[in-house]
C-alpha positions as CSV (number, residue, x, y, z in Angstrom):
1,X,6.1,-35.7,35.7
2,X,5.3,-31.5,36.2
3,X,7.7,-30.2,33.2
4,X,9.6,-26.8,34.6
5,X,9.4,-24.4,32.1
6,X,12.4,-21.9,32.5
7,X,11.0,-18.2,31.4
8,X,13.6,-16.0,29.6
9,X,13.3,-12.8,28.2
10,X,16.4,-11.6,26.7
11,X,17.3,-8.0,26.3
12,X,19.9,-8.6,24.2
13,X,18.1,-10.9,21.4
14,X,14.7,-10.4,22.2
15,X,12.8,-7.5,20.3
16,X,11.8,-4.6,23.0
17,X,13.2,-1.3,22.6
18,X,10.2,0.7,20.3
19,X,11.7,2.7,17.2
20,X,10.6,4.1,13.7
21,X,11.7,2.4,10.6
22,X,13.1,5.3,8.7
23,X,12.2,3.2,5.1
24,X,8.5,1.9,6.2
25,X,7.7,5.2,8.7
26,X,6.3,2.2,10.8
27,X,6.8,1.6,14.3
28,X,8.3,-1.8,15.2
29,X,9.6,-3.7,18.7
30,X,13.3,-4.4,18.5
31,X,16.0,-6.1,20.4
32,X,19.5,-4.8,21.4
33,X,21.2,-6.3,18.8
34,X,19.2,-5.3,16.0
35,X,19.3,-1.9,17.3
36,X,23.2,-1.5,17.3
37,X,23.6,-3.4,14.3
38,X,20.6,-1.3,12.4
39,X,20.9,2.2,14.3
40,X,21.4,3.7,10.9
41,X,18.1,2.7,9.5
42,X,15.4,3.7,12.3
43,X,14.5,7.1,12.7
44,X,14.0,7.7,16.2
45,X,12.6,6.1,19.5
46,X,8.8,5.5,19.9
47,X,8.3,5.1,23.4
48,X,5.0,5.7,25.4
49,X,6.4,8.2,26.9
50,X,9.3,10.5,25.8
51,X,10.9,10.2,29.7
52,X,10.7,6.3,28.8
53,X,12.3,6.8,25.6
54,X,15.3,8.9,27.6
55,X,15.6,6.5,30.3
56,X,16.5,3.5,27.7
57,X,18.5,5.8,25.8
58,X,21.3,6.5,29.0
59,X,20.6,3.1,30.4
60,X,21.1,0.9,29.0
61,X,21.9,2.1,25.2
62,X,24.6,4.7,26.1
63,X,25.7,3.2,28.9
64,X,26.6,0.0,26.7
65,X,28.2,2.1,24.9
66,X,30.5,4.2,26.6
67,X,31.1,1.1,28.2
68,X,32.3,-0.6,24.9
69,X,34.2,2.4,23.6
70,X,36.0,3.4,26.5
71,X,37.8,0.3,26.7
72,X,38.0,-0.2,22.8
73,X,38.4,1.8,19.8
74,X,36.8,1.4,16.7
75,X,38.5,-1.3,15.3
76,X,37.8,-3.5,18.6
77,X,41.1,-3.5,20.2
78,X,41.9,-3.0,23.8
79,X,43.6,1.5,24.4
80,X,47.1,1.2,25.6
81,X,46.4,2.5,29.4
82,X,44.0,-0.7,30.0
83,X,44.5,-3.9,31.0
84,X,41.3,-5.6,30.0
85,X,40.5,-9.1,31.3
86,X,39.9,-11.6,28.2
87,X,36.9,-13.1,29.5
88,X,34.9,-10.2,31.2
89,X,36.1,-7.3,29.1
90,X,36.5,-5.8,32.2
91,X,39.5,-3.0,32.7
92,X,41.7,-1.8,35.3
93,X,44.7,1.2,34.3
94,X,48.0,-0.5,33.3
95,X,49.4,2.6,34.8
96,X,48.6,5.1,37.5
97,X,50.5,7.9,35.8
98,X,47.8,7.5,32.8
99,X,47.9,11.1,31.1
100,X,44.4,12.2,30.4
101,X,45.2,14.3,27.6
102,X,46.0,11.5,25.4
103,X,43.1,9.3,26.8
104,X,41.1,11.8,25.5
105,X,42.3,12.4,22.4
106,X,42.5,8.5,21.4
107,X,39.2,8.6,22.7
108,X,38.2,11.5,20.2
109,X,39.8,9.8,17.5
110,X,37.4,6.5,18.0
111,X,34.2,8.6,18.3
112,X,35.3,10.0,15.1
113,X,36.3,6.7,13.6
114,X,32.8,5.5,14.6
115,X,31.1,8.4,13.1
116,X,32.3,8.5,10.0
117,X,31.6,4.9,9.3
118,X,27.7,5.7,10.0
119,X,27.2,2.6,12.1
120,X,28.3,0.7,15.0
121,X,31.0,-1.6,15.2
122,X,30.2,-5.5,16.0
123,X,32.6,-5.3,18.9
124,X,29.0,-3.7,20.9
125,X,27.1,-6.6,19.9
126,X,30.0,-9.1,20.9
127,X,30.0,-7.2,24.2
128,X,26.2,-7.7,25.1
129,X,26.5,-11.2,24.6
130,X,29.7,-11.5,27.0
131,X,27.1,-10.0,29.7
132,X,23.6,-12.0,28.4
133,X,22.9,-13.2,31.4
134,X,22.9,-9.9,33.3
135,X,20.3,-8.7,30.6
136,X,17.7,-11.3,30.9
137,X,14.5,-10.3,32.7
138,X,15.0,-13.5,34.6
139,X,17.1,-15.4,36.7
140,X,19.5,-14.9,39.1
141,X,21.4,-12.1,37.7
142,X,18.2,-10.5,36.1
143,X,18.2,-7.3,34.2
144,X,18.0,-4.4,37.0
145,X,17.2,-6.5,39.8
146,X,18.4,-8.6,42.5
147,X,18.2,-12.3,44.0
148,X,15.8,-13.2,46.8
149,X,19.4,-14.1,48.9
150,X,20.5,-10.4,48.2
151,X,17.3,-8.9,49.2
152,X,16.9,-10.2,52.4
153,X,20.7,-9.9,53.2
154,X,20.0,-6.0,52.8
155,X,17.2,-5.4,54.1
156,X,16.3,-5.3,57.5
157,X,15.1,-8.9,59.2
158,X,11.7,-7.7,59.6
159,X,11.1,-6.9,55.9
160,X,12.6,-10.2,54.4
161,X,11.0,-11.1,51.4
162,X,8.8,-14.1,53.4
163,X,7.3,-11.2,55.3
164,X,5.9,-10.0,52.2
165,X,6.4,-6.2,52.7
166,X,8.1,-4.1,49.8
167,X,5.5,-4.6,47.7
168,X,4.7,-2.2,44.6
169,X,2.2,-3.3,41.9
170,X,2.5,-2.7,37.9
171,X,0.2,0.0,37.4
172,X,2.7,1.9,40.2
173,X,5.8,1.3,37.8
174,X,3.4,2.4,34.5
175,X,4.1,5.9,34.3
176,X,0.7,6.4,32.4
177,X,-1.0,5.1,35.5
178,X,1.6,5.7,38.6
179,X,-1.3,4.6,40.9
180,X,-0.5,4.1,44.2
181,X,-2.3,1.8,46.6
182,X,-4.1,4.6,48.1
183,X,-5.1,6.9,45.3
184,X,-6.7,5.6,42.5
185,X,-5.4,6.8,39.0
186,X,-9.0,8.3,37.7
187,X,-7.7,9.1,34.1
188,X,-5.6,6.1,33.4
189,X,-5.8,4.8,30.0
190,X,-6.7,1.3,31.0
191,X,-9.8,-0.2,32.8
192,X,-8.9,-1.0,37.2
193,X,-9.3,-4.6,35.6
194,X,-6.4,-3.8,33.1
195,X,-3.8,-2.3,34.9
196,X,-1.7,-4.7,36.5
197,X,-2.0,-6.8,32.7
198,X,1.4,-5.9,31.2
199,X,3.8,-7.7,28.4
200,X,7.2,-8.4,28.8
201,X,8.4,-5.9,26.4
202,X,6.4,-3.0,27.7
203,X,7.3,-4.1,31.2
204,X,11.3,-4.2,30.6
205,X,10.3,-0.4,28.9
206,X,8.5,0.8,32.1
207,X,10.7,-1.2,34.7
208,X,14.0,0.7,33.2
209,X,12.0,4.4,33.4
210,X,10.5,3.1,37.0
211,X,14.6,3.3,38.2
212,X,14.7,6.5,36.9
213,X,11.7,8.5,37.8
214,X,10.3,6.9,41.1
215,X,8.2,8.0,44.3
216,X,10.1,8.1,47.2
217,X,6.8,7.3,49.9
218,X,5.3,4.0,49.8
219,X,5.1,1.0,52.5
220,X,8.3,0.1,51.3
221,X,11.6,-0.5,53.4
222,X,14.9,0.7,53.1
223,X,18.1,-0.4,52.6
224,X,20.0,-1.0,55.7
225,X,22.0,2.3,56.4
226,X,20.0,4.0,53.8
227,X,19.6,7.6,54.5
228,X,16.6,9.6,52.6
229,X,14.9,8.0,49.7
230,X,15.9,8.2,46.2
231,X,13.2,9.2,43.8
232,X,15.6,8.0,40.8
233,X,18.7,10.2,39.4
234,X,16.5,11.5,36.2
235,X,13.9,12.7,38.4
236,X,16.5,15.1,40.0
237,X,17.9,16.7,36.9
238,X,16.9,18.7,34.5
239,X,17.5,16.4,31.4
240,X,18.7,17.5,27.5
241,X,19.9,15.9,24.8
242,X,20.9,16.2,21.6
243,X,18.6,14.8,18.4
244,X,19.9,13.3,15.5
245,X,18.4,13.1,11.9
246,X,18.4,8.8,13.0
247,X,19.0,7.1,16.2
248,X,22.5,6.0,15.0
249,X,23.1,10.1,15.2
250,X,21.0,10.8,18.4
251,X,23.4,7.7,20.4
252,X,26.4,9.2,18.8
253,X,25.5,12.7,19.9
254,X,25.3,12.1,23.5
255,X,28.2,9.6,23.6
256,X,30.6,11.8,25.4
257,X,33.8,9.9,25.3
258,X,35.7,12.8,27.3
259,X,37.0,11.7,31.0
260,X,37.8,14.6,32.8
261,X,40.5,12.6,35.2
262,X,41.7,9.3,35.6
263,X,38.9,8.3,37.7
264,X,36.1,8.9,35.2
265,X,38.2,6.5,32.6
266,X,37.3,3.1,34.2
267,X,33.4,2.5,33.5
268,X,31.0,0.5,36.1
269,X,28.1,-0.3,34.9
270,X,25.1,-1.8,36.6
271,X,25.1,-5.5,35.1
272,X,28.7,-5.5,35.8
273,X,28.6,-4.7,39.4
274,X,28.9,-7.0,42.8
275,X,25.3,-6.4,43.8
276,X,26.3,-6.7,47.8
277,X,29.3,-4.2,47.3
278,X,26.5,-2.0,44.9
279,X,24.1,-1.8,47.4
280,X,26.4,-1.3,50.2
281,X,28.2,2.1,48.3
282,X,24.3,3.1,47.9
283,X,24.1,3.3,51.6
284,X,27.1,4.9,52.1
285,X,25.9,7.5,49.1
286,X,29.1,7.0,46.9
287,X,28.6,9.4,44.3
288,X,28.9,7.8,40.7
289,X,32.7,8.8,39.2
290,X,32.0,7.6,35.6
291,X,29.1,7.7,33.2
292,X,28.4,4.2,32.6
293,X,27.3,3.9,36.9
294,X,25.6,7.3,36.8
295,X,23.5,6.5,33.7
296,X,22.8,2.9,35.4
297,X,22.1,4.4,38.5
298,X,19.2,3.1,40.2
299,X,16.5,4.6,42.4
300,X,15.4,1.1,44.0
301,X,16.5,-2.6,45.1
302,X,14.5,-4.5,43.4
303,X,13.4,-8.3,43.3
304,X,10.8,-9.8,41.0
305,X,8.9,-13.0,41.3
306,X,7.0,-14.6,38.7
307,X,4.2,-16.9,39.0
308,X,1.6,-17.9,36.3
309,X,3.4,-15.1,34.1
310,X,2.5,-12.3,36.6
311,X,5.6,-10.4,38.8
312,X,5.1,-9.8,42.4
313,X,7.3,-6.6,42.6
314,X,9.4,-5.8,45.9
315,X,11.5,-3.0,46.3
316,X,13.3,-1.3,48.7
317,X,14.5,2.6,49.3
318,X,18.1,3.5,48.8
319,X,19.9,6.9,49.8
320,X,19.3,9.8,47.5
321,X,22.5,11.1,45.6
322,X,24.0,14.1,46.2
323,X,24.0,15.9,43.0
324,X,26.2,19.0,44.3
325,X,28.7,19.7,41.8
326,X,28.0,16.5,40.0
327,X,29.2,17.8,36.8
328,X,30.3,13.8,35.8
329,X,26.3,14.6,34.7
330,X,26.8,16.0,31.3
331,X,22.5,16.3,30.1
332,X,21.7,18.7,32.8
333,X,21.1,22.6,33.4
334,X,22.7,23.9,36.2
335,X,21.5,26.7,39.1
336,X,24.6,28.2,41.0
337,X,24.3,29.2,44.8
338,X,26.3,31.7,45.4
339,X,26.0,31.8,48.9
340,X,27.5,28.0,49.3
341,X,29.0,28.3,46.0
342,X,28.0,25.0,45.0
343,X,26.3,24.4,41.5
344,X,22.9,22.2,41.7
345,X,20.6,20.7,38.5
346,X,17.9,22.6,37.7
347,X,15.3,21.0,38.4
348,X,11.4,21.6,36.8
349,X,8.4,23.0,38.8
350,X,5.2,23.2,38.5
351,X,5.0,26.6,38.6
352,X,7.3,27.0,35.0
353,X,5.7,24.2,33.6
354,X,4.7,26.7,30.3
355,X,7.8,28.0,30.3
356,X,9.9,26.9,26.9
357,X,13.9,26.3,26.4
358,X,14.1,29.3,24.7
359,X,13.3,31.3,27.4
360,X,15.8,29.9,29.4
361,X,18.5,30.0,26.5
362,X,21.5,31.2,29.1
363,X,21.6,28.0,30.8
364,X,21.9,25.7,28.1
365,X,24.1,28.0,25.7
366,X,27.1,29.7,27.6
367,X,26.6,33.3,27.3
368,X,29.5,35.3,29.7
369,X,31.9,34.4,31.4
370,X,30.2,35.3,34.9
371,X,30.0,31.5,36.6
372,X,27.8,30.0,34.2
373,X,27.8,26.6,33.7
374,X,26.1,24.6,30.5
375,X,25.2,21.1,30.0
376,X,28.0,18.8,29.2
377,X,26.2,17.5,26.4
378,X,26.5,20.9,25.0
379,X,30.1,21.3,25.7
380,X,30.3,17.7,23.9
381,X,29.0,19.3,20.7
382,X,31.1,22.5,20.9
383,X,34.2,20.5,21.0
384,X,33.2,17.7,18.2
385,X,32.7,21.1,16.0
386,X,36.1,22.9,17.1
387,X,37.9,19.6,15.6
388,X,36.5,19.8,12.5
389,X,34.1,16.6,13.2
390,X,31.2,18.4,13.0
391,X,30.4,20.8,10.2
392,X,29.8,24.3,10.8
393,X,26.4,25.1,9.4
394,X,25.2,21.6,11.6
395,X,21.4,22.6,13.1
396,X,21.9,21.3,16.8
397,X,18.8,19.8,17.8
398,X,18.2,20.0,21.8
399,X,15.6,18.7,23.2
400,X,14.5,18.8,26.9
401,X,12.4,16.1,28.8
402,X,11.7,15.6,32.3
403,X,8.6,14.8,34.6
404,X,7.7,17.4,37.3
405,X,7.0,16.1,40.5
406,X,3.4,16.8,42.5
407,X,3.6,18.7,45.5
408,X,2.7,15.8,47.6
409,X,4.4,13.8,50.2
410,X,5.4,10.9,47.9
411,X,6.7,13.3,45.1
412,X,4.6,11.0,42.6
413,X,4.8,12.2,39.0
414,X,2.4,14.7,38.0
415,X,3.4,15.8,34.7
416,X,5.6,15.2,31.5
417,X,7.8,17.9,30.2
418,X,8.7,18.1,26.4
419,X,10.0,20.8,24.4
420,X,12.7,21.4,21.2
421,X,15.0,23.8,20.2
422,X,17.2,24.1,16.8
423,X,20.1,26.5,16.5
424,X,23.4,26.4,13.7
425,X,26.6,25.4,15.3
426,X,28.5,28.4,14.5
427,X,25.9,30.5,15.6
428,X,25.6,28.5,19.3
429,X,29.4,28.3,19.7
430,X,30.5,31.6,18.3
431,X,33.4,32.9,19.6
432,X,33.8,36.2,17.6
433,X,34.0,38.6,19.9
434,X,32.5,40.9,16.9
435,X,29.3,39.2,16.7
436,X,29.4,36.5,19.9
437,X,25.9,34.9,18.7
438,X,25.3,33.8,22.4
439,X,24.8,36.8,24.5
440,X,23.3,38.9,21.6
441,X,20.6,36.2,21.5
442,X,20.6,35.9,25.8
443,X,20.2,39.8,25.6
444,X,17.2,39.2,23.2
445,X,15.6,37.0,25.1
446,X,15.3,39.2,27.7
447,X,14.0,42.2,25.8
448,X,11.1,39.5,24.6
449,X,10.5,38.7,28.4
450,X,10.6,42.7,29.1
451,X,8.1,42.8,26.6
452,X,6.3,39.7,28.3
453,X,6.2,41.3,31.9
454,X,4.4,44.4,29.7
455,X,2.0,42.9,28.7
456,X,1.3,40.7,31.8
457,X,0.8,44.1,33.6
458,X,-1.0,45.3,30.9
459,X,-3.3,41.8,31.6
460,X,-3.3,42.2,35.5
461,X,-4.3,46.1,35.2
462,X,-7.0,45.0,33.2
463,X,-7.9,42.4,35.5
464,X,-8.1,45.2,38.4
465,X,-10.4,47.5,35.6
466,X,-12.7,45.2,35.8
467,X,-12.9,44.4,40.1
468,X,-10.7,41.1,39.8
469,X,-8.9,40.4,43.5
470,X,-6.6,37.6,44.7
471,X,-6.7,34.3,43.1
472,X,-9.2,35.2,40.6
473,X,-6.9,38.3,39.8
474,X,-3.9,36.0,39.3
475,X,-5.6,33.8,37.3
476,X,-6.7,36.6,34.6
477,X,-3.3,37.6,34.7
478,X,-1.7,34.2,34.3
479,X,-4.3,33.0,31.6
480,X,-3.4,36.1,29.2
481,X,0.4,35.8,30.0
482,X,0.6,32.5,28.9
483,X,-1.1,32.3,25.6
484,X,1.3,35.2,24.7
485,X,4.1,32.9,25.4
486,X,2.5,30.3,23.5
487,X,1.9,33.0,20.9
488,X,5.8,33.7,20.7
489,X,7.4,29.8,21.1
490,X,6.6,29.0,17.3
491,X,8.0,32.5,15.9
492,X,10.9,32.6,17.9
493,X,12.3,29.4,17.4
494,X,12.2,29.6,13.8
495,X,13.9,33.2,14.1
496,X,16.2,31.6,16.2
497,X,16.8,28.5,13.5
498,X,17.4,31.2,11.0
499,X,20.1,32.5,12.6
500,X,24.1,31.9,10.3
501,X,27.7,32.7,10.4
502,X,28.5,35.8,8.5
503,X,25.1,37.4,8.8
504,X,24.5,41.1,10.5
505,X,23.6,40.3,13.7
506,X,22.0,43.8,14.7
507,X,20.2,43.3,11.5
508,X,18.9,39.9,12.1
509,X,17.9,41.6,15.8
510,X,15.8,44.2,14.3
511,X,14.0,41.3,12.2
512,X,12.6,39.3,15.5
513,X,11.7,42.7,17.4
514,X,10.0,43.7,13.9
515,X,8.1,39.6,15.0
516,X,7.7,40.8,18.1
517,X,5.9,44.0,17.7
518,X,3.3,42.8,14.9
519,X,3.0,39.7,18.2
520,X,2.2,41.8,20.6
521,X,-0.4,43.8,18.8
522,X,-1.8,40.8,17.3
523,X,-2.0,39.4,21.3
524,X,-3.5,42.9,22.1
525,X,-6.1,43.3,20.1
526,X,-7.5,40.0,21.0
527,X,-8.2,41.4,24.3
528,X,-9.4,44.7,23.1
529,X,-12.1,42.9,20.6
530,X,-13.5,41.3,24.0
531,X,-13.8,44.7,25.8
532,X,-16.7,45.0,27.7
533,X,-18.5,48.2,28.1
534,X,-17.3,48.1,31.7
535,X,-13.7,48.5,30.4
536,X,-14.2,51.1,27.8
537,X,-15.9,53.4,30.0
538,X,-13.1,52.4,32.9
539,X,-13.0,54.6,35.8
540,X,-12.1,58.4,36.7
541,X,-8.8,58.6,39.0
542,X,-7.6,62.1,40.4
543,X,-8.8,64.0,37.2
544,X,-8.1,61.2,34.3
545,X,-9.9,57.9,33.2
546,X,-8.2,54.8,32.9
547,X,-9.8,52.7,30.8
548,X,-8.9,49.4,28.3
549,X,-7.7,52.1,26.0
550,X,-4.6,54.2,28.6
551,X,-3.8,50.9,29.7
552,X,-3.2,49.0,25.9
553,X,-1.4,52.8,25.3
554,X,1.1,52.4,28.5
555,X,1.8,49.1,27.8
556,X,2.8,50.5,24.0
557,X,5.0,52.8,25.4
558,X,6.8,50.4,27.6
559,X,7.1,48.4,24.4
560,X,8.8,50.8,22.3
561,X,10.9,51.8,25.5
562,X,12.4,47.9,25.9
563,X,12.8,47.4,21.8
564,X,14.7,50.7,21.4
């Protein structure tokens, strides 16, 4: 008799998730449960990529969470305003005149509760074992994906699953490959042999990233009624978080318990959802209304079979989001369009891709009152500090991640984004009007770039000395401008770490342009130690030479005119 062996892979219990033990400094595989139970004790996440270490952090850590703790408080029972079912934990409102003013200030009082005991409750734990079987890898409710029956129901007839169409393979869903059946991935870290060999752990990590940053081309079908493809929500956004000193504190950071109307209370997240009625909002392109959806939000239908312990992966398109005004987003920048006055996420280009946070300070850190809008996350923090939950002198940690997308047809991932930035509390959310920390640094990040577009002229006139044209031109230009920048991003930041409550800020101004000008000429006379003869001799123009020398003397002078 053939014995059946049932495969199961349980998220919940078995170890996946890769952290740093903050006692051994080792990495180690973990499961769910360990992690909320031992959050506390492991320093960070340790990923193989730091886009797949966000991805599990909103979904499905975060989600879980706000989840857990917007139907619970810390002590595991059940808010006033809920009726919550006894055997799925699930919630509806006990009454439609819910004031959201309380709502959030129980919810406050929970996030502190939680806080302040330094680890999670067990009521998280009980919770992923009431929804096990919606975390498993397999089976008919498996983790992120959906039964043969549900496939075919929503997808056209002619790409049912015994057509075999839909097809992706694993080195497409490996973000350190992303090969697609047409274009070979030259550089990939494994042999062609190798790249469809994969573990269960280190698929479940890649599998939860591949719903958040995905190509939207393919031979893949769509949903029916789907309307553009959806290249995953993360992909869309332009993603920050906060960093704690341990993973306990990074999760608590960017829990933001803070419903902005009654319709943001109820939480939906994936595992709990109807996957016909899922699928069917996703055509329609129902916007996610609460956190716990959005961070669960998928990019594609998705149905696995296993044979011999190999997946045959099918997937199919769903509609793209609309992100206007999605501010239920709270780890995104934000561009406004004034002439539709509608705010969109930033989102990352190639173009920028050397360009650090602290260049771009104004849109995470709320500088005027002119229209700006800053992350949510940030507004999280701002609010934790005004009630005394944070401390004052707290260095907030952001940290932005995000893949840029190639300028191709599929929008396949061309590049990983990561970059820090520390700043003290009181300092980011000062509200003096005497010293207002925000737009005096905002205002001195723009002197710095003045000071930048100096010396890029100062790189493209040189460039022109010496008979550069066009693209080669523009390269020079762009070369020299860039390892300025680089020159600047370590000095700056720790100027901008520096930074305190109570200190002169005009004084503390004078200190970075003091930075600045011993960077610039430092940046300078790099170029002028590789003069050639060609660009000390320079040329005669009406009746004066310009040579290396007038042009490092004009760009002085514009120096000294931007730091006055």
């Amino acid at each position: 008799m053939k014995v059946v062996v049932k495969l199961d892979f349980n998220l919940v219990t078995n170890p996946w998730i890769k952290v740093v033990d903050s006692r051994s400094n080792k990495e180690k595989l973990v499961s769910m449960a360990d992690l909320f139970k031992n959050a506390q004790n492991y320093r960070d996440s340790a990923g193989e990529m730091h886009v797949q270490d966000l991805a599990i952090l909103r979904a499905p850590l975060l989600a879980i969470l706000t989840t857990v703790f917007s139907r619970f408080d810390a002590e595991g029972e059940a808010y006033d305003w809920l009726n919550v079912d006894e055997e799925t934990w699930t919630a509806s409102l006990a009454d439609d005149e819910v004031d959201i003013d309380d709502v959030q200030e129980v919810l406050l009082e929970t996030w502190e509760n939680i806080y302040q005991d330094g680890k999670f409750p067990d009521k998280v734990v009980e919770y992923l074992d009431k929804y096990k079987d919606g975390f498993n890898l397999f089976g008919e409710n498996a983790f992120y994906q959906v039964s043969s029956d549900v496939y075919d129901r929503m997808v056209p007839a002619k790409n049912k699953l015994s057509t075999g169409t839909g097809k992706v393979a694993v080195r497409q869903i490996n973000r350190l490959i992303s090969e697609s059946g047409n274009s070979p991935a030259i550089f990939s870290p494994k042999s062609s042999l190798g790249k469809d060999e994969i573990t269960l752990p280190e698929f479940v990590r890649w599998l939860i990233t591949y719903q958040n940053f995905a190509e939207v081309g393919g031979n893949v079908p769509k949903i029916k009624g789907a309307g553009s493809g959806d290249s995953g929500w993360l992909y869309n956004i332009d993603p920050v978080i906060v960093k704690g000193k341990n993973l306990f504190e990074t999760l608590m950071f960017n829990l933001v318990l803070s419903p902005e109307d009654k319709k943001e209370i109820l939480q939906h997240p994936y595992w709990e959802a109807d996957k016909i009625t899922y699928f069917s909002n996703r055509a329609n392109n129902t916007p996610p209304n609460n956190i716990a959806e959005l961070y669960t939000n998928v990019a594609k239908m998705m149905h696995i079979d296993w044979k011999d312990g190999k997946p045959t992966i099918y997937v199919a398109k769903l509609t793209k989001p609309d992100t206007t005004n999605a501010f239920i987003e709270p780890m995104t920048t934000w561009d406004y369009d004034s002439t539709k006055a509608n705010y969109y996420p930033k989102v990352k280009k190639k173009d920028y891709l050397s360009k650090r946070m602290w260049r771009d300070f104004g849109f995470y850190i709320k500088s005027s009152n002119d229209g700006d809008h800053e992350p949510g996350i940030v507004r999280w923090i701002d609010k934790l500090k005004e009630e005394d939950i944070l401390p004052e002198d707290m260095l907030v940690n952001l940290e932005a991640i995000n893949f840029v997308k190639a300028d191709t047809k599929n929008q396949a991932p061309y590049f990983e984004v990561y970059d820090n930035m520390s700043i003290n509390a009181g300092v980011l959310f000062d509200r003096n009007q005497a010293t207002f920390w925000p737009k005096r640094i905002e205002d001195t990040v723009e002197k710095t770039q003045a000071v930048g577009e100096a010396f890029e002229k100062f790189a493209s006139d040189l460039g022109k000395l010496r008979g550069l044209k066009d693209d080669p031109l523009e390269g020079f230009k762009k070369k020299l401008s860039a390892e300025f920048y680089d020159q600047l991003n370590k000095p700056f930041n720790d100027w901008l770490a520096s930074l305190r409550t109570g200190q002169e800020p005009d004084k503390e101004i004078t200190k970075w342009k003091n930075i600045l000008k011993k960077e610039v000429a430092k940046a300078s006379n790099r170029v002028l130690q590789s003069a050639s003869p060609r660009d000390i001799i320079g040329r005669k123009e009406s009746k004066e030479v310009t040579n290396i020398f007038t042009l490092y003397n004009q760009m002085q002078n514009n120096v000294r005119k931007y730091l006055e």
